[in-house]
N, CA, C and O atoms as a DFTB+ gen file, in Angstrom:
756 C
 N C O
     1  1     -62.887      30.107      53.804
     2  2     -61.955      29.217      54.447
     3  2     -60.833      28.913      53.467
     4  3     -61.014      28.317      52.405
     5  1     -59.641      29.372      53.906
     6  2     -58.570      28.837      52.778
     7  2     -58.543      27.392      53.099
     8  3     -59.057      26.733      54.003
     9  1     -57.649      27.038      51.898
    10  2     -57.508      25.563      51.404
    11  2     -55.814      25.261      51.176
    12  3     -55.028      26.037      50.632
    13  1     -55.577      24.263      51.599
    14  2     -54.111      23.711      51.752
    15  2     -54.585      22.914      49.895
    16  3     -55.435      22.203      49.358
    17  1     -52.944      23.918      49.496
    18  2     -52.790      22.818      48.404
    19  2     -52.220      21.190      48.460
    20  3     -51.185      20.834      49.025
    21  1     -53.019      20.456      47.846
    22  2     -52.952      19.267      47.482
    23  2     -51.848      18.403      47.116
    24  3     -51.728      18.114      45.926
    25  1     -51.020      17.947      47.966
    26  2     -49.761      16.934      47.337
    27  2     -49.989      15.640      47.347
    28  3     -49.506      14.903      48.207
    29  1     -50.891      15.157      46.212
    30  2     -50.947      13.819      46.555
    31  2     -49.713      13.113      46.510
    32  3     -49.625      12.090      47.189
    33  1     -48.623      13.535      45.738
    34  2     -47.539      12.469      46.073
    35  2     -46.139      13.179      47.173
    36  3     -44.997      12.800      47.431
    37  1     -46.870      14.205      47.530
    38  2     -45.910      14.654      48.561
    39  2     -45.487      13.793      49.467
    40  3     -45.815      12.639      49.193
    41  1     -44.815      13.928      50.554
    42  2     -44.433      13.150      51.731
    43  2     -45.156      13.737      52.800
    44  3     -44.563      13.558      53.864
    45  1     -46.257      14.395      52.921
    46  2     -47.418      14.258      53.710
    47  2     -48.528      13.620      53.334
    48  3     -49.162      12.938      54.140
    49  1     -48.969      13.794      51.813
    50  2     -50.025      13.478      51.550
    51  2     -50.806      14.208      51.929
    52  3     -51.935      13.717      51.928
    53  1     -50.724      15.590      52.409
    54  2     -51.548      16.192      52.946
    55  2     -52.970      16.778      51.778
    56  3     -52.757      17.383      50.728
    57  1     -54.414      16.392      52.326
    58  2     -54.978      16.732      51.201
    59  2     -56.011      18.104      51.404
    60  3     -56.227      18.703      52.457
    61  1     -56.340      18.273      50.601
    62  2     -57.490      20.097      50.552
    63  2     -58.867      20.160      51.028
    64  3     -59.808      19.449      50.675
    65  1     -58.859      20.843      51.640
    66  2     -60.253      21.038      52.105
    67  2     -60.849      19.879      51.185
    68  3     -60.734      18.656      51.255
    69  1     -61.359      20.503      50.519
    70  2     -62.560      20.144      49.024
    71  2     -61.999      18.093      49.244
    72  3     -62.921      17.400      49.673
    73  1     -61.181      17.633      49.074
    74  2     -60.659      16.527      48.727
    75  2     -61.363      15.797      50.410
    76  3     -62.174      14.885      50.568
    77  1     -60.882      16.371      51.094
    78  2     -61.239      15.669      52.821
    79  2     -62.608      15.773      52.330
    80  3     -63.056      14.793      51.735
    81  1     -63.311      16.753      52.473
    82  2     -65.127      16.979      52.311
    83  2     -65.611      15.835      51.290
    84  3     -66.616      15.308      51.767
    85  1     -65.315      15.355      50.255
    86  2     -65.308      14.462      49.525
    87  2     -65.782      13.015      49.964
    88  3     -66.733      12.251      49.803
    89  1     -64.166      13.110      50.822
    90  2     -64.223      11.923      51.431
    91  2     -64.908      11.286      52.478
    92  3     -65.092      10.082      52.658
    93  1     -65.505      12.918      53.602
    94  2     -66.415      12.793      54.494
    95  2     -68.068      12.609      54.196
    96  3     -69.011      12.318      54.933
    97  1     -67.941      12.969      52.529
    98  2     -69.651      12.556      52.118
    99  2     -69.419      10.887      51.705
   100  3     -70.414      10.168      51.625
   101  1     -68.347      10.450      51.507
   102  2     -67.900       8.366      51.173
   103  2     -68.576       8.179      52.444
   104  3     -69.736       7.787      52.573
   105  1     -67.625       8.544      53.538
   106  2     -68.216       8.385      55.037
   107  2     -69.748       8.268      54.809
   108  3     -70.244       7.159      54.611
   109  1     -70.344       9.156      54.828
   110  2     -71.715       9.194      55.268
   111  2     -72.725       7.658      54.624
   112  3     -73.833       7.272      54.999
   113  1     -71.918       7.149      53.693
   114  2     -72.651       6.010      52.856
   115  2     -72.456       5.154      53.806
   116  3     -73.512       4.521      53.818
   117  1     -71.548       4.576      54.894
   118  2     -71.183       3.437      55.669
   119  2     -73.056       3.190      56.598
   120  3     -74.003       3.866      56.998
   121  1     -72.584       1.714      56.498
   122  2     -73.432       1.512      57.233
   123  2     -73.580       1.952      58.686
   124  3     -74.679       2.167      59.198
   125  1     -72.757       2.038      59.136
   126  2     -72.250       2.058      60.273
   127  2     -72.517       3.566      61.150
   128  3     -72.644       3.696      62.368
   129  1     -72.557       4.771      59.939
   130  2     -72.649       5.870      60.125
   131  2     -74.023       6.018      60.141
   132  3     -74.537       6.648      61.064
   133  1     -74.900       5.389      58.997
   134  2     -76.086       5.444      58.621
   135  2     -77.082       5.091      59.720
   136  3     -78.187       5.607      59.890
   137  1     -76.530       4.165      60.409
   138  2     -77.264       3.732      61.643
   139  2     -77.321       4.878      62.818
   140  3     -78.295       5.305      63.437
   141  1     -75.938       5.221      62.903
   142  2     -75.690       6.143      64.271
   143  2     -76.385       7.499      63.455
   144  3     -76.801       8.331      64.261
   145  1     -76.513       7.735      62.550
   146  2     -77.739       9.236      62.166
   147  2     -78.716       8.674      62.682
   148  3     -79.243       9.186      63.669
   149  1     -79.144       7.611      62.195
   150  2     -80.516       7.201      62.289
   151  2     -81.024       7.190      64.236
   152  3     -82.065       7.334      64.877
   153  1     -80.195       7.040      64.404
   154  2     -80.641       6.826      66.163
   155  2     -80.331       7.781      66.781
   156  3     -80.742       7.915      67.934
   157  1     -79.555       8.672      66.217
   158  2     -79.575      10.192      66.604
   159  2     -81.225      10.749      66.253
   160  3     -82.090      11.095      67.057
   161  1     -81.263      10.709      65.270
   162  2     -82.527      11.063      64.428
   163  2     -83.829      10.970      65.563
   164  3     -84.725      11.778      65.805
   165  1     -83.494       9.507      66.191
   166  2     -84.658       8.709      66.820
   167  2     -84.876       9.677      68.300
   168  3     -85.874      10.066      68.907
   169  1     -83.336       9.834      68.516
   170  2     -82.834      10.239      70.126
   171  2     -83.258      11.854      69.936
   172  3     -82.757      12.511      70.848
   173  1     -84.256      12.898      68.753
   174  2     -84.500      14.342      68.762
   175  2     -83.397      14.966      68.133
   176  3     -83.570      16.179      68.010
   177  1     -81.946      14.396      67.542
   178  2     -81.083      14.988      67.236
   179  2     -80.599      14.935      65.279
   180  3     -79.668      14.410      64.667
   181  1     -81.159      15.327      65.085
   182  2     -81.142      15.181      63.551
   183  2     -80.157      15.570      62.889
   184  3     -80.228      16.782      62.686
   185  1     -79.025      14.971      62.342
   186  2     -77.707      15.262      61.743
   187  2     -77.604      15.682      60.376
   188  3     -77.658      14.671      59.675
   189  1     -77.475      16.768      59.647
   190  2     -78.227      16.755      58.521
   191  2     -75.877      16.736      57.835
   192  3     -74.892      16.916      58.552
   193  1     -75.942      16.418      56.154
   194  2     -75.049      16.604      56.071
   195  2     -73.904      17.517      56.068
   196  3     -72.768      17.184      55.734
   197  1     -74.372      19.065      56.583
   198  2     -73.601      19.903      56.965
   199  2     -72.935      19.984      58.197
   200  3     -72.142      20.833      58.605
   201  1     -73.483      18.735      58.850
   202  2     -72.841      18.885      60.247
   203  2     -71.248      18.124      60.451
   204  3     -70.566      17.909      61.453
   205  1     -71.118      17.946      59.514
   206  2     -69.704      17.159      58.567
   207  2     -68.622      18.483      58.079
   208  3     -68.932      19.366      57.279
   209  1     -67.426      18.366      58.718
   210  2     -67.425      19.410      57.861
   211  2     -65.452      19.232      58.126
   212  3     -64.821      19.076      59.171
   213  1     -64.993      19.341      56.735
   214  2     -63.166      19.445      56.696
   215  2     -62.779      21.127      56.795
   216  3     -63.291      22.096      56.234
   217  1     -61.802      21.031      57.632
   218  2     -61.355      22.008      57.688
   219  2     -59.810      21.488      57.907
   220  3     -59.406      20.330      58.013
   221  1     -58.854      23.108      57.948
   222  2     -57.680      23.032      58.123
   223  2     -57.204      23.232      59.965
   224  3     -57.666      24.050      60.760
   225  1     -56.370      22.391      60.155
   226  2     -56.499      22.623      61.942
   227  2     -55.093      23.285      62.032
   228  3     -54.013      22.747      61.784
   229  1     -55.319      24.528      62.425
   230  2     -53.968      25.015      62.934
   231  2     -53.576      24.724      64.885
   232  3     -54.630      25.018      65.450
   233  1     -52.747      24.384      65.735
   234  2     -52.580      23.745      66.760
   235  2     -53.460      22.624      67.659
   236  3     -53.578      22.506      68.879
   237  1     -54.008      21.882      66.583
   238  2     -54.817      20.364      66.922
   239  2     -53.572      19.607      66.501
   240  3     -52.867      19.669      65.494
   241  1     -53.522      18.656      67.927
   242  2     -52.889      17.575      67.857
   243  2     -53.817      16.067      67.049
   244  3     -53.350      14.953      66.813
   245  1     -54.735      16.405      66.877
   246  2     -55.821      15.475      66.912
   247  2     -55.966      15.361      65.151
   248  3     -55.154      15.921      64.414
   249  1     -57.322      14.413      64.544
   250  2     -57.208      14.452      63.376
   251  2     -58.896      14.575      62.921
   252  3     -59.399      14.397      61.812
   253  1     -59.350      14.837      63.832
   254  2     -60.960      15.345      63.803
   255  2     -61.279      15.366      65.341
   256  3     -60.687      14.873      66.302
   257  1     -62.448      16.130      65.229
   258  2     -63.190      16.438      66.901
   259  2     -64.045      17.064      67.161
   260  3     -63.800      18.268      67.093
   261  1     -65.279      16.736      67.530
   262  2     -66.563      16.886      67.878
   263  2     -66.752      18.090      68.757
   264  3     -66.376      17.980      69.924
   265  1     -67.495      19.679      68.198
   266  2     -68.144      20.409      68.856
   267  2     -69.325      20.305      69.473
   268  3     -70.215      20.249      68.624
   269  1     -69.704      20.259      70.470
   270  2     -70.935      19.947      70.988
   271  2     -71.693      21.557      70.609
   272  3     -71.372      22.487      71.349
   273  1     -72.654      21.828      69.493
   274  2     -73.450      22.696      68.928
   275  2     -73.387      22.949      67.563
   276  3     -74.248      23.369      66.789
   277  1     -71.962      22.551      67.354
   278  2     -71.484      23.061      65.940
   279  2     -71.298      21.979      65.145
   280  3     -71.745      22.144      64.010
   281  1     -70.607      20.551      65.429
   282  2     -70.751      19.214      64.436
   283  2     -69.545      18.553      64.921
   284  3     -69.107      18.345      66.053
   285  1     -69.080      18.247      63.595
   286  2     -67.641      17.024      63.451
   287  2     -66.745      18.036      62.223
   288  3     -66.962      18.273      61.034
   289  1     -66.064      18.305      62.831
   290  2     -64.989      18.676      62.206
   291  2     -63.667      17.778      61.511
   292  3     -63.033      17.078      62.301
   293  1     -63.265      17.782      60.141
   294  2     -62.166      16.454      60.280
   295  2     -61.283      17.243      59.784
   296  3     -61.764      18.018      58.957
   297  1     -59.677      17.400      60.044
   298  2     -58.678      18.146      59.806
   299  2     -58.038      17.927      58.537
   300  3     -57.077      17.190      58.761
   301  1     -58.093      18.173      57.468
   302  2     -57.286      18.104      56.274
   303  2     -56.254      17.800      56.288
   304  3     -56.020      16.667      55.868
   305  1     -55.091      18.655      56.780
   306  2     -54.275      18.651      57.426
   307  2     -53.569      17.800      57.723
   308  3     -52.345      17.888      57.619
   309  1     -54.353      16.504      58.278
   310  2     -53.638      15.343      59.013
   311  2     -54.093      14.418      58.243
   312  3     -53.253      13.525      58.135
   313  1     -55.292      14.160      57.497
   314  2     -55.905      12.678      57.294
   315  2     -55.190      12.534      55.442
   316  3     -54.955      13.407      54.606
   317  1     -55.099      11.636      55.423
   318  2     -54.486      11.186      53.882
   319  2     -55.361       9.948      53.690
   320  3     -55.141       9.673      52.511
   321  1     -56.113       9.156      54.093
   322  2     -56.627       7.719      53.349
   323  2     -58.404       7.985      53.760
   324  3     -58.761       8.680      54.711
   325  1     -59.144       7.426      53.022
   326  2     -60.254       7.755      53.405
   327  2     -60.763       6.463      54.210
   328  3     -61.979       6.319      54.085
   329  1     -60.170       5.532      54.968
   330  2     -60.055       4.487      56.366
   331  2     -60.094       5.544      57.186
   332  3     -60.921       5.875      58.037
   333  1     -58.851       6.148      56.733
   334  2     -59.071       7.224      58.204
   335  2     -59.978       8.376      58.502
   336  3     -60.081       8.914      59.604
   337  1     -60.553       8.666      57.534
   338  2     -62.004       9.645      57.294
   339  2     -63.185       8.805      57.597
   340  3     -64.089       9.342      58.237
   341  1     -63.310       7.621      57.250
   342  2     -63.963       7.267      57.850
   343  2     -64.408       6.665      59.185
   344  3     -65.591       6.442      59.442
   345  1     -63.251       6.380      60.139
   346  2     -63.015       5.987      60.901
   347  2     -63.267       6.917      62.179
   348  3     -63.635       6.621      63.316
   349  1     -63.003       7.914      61.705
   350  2     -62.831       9.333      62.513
   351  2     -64.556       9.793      62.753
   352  3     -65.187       9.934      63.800
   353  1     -65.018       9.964      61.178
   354  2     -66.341      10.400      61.012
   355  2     -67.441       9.046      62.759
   356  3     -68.274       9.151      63.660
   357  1     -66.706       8.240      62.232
   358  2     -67.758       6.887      63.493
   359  2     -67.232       7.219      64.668
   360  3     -68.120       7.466      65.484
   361  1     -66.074       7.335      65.123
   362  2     -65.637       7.644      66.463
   363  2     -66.511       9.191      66.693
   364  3     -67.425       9.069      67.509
   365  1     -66.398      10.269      66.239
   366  2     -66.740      10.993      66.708
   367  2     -68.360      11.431      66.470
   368  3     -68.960      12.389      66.957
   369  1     -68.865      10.353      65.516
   370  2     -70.608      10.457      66.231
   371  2     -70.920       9.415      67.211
   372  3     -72.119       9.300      67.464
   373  1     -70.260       8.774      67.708
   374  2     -70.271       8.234      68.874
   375  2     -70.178       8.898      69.859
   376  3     -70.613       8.298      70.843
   377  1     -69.529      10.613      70.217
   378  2     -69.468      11.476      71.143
   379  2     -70.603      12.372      70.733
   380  3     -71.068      13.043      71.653
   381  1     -71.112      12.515      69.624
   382  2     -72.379      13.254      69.578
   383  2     -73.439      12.703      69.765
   384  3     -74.423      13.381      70.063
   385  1     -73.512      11.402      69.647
   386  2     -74.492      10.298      70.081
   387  2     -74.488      10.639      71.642
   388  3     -75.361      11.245      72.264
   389  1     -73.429      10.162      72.066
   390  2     -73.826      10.392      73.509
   391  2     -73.865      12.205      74.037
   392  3     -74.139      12.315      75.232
   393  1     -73.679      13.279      73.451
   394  2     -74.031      14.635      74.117
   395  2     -75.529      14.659      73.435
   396  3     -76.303      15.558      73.765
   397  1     -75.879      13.787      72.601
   398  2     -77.706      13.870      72.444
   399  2     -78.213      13.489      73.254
   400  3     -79.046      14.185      73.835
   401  1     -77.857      11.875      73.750
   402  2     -78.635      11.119      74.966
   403  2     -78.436      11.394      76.492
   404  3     -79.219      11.095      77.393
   405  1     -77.082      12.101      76.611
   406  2     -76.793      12.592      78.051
   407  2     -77.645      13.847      78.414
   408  3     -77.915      14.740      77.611
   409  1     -78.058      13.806      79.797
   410  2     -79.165      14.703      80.166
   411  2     -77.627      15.991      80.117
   412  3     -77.421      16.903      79.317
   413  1     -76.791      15.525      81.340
   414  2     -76.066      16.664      81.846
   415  2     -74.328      16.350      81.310
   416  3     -73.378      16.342      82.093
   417  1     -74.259      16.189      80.315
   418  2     -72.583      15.933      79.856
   419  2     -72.247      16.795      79.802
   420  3     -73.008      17.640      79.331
   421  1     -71.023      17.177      80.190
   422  2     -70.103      17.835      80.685
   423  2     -68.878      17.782      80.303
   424  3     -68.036      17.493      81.153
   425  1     -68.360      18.112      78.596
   426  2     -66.721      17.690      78.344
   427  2     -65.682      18.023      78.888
   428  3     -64.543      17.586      78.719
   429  1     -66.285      19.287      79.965
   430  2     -65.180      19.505      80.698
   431  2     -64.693      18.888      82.178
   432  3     -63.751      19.180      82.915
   433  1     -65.774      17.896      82.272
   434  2     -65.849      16.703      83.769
   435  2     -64.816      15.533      82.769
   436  3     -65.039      15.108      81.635
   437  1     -63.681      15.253      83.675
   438  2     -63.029      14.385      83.159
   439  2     -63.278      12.714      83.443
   440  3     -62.489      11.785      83.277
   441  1     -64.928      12.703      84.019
   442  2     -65.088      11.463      83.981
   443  2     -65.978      11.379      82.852
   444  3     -65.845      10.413      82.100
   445  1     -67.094      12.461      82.554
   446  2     -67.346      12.068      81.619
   447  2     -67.015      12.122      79.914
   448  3     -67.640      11.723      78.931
   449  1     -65.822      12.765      80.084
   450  2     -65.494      12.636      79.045
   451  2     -64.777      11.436      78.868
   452  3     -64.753      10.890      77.765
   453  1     -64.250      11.019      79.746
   454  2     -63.758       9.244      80.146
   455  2     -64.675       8.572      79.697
   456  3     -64.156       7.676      79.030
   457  1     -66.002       8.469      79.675
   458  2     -66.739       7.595      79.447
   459  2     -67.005       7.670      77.658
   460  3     -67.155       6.657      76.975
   461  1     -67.019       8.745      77.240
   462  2     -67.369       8.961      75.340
   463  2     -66.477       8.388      74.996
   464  3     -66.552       7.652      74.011
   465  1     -65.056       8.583      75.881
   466  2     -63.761       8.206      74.710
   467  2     -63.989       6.690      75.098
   468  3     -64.235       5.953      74.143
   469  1     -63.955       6.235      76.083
   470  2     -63.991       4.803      76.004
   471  2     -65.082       4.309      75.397
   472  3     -64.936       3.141      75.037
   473  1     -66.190       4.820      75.145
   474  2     -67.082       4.186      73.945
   475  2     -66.885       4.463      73.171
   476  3     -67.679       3.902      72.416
   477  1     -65.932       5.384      72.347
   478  2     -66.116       5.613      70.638
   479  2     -64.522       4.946      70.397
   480  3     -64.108       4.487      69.332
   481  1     -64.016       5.003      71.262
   482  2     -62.690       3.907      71.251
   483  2     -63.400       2.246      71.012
   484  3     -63.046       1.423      70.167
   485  1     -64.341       2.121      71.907
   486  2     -64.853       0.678      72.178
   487  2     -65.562       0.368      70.216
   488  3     -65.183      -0.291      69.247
   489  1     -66.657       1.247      70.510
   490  2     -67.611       0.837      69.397
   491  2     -67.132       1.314      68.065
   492  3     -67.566       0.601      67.160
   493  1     -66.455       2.190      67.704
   494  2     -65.519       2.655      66.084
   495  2     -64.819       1.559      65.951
   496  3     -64.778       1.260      64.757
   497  1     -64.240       0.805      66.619
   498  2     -63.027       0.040      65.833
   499  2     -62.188       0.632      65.708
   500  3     -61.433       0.429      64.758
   501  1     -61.928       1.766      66.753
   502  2     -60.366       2.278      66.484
   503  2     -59.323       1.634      67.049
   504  3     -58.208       2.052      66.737
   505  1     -59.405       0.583      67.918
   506  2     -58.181      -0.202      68.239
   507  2     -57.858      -1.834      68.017
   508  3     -57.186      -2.625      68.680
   509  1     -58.746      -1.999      66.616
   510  2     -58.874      -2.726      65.505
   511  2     -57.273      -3.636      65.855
   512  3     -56.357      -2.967      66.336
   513  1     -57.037      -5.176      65.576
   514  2     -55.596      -5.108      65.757
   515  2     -55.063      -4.682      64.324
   516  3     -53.967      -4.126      64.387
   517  1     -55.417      -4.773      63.464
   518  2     -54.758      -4.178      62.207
   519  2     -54.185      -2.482      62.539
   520  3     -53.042      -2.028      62.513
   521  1     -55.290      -1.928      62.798
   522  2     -55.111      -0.283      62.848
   523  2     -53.580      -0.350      64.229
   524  3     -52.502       0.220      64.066
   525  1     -53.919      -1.092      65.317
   526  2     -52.957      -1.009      66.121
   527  2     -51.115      -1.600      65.758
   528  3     -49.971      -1.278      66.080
   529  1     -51.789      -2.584      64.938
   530  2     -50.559      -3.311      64.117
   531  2     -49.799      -1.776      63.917
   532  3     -48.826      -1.234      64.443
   533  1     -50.969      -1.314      62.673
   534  2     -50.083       0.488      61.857
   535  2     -49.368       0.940      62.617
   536  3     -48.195       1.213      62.361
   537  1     -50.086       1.168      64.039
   538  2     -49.649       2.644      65.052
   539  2     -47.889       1.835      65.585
   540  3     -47.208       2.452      66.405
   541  1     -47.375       0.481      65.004
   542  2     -46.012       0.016      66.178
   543  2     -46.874      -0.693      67.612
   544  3     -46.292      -0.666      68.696
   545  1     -47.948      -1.165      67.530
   546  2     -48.387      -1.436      68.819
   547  2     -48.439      -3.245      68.301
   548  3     -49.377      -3.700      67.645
   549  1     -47.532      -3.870      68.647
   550  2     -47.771      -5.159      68.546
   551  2     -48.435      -6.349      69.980
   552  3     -47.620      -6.961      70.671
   553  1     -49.704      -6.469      70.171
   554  2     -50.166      -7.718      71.477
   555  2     -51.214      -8.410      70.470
   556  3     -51.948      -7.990      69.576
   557  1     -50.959      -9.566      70.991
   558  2     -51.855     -10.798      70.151
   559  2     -53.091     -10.564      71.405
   560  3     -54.186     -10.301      70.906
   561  1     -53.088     -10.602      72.454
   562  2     -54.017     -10.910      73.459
   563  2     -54.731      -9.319      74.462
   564  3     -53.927      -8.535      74.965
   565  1     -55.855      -9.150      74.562
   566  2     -56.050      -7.983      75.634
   567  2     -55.815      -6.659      74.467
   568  3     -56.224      -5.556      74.829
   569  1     -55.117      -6.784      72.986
   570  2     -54.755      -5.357      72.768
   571  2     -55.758      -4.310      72.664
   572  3     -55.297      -3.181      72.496
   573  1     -57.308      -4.447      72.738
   574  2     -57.992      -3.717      72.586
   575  2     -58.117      -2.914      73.741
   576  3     -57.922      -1.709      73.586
   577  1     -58.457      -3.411      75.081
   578  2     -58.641      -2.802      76.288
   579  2     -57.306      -1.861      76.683
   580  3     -57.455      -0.950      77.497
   581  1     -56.264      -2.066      76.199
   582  2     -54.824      -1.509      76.511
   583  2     -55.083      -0.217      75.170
   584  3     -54.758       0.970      75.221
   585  1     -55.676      -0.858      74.196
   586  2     -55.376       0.159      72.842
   587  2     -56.424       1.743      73.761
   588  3     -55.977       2.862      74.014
   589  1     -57.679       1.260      74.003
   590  2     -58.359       2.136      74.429
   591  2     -58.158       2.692      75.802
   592  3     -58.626       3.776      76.149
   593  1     -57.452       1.917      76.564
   594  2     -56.856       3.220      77.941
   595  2     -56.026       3.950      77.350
   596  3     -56.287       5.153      77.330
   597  1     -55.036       3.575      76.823
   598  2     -54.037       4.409      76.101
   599  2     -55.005       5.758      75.496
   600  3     -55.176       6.801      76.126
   601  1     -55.519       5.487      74.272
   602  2     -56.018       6.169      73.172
   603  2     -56.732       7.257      74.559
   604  3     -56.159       8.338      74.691
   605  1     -57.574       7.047      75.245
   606  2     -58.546       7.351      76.448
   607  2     -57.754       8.479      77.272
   608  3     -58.282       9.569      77.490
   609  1     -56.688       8.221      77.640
   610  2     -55.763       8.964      78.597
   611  2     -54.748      10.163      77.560
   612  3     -54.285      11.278      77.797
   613  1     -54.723       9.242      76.343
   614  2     -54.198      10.664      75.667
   615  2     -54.939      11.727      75.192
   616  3     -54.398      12.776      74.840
   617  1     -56.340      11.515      75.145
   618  2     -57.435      12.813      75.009
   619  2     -57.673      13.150      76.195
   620  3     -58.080      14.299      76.029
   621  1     -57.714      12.906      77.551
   622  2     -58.158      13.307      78.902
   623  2     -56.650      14.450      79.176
   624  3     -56.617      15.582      79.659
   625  1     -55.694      13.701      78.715
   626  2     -54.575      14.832      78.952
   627  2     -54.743      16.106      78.203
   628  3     -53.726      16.800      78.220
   629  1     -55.464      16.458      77.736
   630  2     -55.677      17.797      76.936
   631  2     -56.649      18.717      77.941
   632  3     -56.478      19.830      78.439
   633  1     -57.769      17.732      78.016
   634  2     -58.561      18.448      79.221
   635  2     -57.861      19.037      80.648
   636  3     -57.502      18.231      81.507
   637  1     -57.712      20.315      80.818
   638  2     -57.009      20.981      81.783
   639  2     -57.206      20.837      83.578
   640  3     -56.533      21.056      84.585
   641  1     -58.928      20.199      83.129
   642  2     -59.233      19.413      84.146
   643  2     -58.716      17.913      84.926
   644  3     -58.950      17.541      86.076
   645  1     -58.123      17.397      84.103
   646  2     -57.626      16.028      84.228
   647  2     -55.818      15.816      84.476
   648  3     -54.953      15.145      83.913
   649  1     -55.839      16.803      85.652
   650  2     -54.043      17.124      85.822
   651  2     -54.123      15.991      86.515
   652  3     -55.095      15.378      86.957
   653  1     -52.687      15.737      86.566
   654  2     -52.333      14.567      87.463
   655  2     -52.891      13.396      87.165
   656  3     -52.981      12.806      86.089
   657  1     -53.417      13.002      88.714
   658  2     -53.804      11.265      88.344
   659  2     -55.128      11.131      88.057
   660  3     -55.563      10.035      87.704
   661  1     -55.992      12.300      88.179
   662  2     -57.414      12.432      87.690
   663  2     -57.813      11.834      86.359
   664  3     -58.903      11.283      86.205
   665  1     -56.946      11.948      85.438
   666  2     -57.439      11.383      84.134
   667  2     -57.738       9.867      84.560
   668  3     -58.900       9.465      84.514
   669  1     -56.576       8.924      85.023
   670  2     -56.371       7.446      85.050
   671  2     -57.219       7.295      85.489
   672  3     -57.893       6.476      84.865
   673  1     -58.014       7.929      86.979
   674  2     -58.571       8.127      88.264
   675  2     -59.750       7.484      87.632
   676  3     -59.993       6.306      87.373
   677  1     -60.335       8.449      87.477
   678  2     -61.632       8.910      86.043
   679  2     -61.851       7.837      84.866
   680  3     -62.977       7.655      84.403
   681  1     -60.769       7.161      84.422
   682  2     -61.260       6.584      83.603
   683  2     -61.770       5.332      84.199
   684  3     -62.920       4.892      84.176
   685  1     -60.684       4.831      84.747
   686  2     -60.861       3.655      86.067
   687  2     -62.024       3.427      86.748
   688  3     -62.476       2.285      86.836
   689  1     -62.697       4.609      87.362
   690  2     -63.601       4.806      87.670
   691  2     -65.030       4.684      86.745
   692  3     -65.974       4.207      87.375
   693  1     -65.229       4.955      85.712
   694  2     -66.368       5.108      84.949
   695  2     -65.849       3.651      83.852
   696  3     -66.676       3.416      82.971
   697  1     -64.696       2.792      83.858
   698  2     -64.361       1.843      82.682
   699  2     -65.373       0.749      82.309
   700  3     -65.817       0.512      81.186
   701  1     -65.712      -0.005      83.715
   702  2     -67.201      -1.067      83.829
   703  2     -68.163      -0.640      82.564
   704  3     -68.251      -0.921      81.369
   705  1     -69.076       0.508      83.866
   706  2     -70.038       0.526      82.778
   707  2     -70.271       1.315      81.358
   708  3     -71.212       1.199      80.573
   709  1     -69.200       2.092      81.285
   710  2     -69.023       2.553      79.556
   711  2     -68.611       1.850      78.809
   712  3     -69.140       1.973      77.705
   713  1     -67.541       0.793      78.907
   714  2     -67.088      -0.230      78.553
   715  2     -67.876      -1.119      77.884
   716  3     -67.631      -1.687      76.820
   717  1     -68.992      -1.214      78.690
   718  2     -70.116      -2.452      78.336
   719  2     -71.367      -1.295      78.181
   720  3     -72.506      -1.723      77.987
   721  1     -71.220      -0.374      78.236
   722  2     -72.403       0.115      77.373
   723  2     -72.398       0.355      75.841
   724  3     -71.904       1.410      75.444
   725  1     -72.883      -0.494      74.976
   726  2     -73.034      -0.550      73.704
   727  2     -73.956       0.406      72.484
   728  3     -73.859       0.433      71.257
   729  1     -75.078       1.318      73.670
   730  2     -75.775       1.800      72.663
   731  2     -75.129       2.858      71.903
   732  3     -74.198       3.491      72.401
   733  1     -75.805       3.225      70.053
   734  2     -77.115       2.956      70.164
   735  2     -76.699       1.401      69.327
   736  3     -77.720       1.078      68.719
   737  1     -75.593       0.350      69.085
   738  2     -75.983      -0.481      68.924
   739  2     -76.366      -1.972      70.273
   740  3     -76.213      -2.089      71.489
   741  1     -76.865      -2.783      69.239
   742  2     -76.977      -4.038      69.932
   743  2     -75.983      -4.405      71.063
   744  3     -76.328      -4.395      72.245
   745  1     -74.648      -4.751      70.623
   746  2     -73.809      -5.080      70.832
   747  2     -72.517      -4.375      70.336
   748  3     -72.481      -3.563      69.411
   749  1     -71.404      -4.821      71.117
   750  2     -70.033      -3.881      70.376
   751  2     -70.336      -4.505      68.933
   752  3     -71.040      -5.500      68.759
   753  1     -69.607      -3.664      67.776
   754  2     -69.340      -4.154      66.474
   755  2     -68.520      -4.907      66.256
   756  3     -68.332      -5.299      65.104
C-alpha cells in the first residue's frame, strides 16, 4: 500500500498511512471503543485489532467507512487531529455493531441504512455542539437532531438507492425508533 508523504505543517496536514494507523491504535484505548468491542465480542463478533485499518482514499468523499466483512477503514488523506480518528473509529463501530446484531441489514435498503446513520450520528457524539460549532453550524437549541438529519441525508445521498425523496422518506420513517434505540449502551452518551 503506498503512503502519502507527511506534511505536518503543510496546509492540509495531510498525514501517512503509518501516522493515521498510530492514531487508530490511541483510538482503540477509549473507553468508549473498549466497550463497543466488548459487546461486539458478547454479540459472536470479535474485533480483533486488524480490523482497524488507515488507508489512502482515492474518490471518498467521506473520512472513514465501514465494510461489512472487511472492517473500518480511516482515510489518511482527510483526517489531521486524532479527535477526529477517534471520533470516526466510534461512529463507525456503531455500524458494525449494528451489521453484527441485525439478522437481515441491508446497506443497500435506504431505510436501513437510515437507521445506523442515525445511531452512530446519535451515540458517537458526532453532532457534539462544539464539533458543530467547527463545521459553521451555529443553534443553541434542537442542534443535535438537525446536526444528525443533515449528517443522515448526506450519506443516504450516496446510496443510489435513495434518489429523490426516498432518502428524507426513509429516514423519517425509521427516526422514532433508531433515534431512541441506544444499544449496546445504557443510554445515549
Amino acid at each position: 500500500m503506498a503512503q502519502e508523504p507527511s506534511s505536518p505543517g503543510g496546509s492540509l496536514g495531510v498525514k501517512a498511512v503509518d501516522e493515521v494507523q498510530a492514531m487508530i491504535q490511541k483510538s482503540l484505548e477509549l473507553p468508549k471503543v473498549k466497550l463497543l468491542r466488548r459487546r461486539m465480542a458478547e454479540a459472536g463478533c470479535a474485533v480483533k485489532d486488524n480490523f482497524f485499518r488507515a488507508v489512502v482514499c482515492q474518490g471518498r468523499k467521506g473520512m472513514a467507512y465501514f465494510a461489512p466483512g472487511h472492517g473500518i477503514f480511516v482515510c489518511s488523506n482527510h483526517v489531521r487531529f486524532q479527535d477526529e480518528v477517534n471520533q470516526l473509529i466510534i461512529h463507525e463501530l456503531i455500524h458494525a455493531y449494528d451489521d453484527c446484531r441485525a439478522v437481515n441489514l441491508q446497506w443497500n435498503n435506504c431505510a436501513h441504512q437510515a437507521c445506523s446513520e442515525i445511531r452512530a450520528g446519535h451515540l458517537s457524539g458526532d453532532c457534539h455542539f462544539m464539533r458543530e460549532l467547527l463545521r459553521g453550524h451555529f443553534k443553541l437549541r434542537g442542534h443535535e437532531p438537525e446536526c444528525i438529519r443533515r449528517r443522515v441525508l448526506l450519506s443516504l445521498f450516496s446510496n443510489p438507492n435513495c434518489v429523490g425523496s426516498a432518502a428524507k422518506d426513509s429516514m423519517e420513517d425509521v427516526w422514532d425508533i433508531c433515534y431512541n434505540d441506544t444499544q449496546p449502551f445504557d443510554k445515549a452518551p
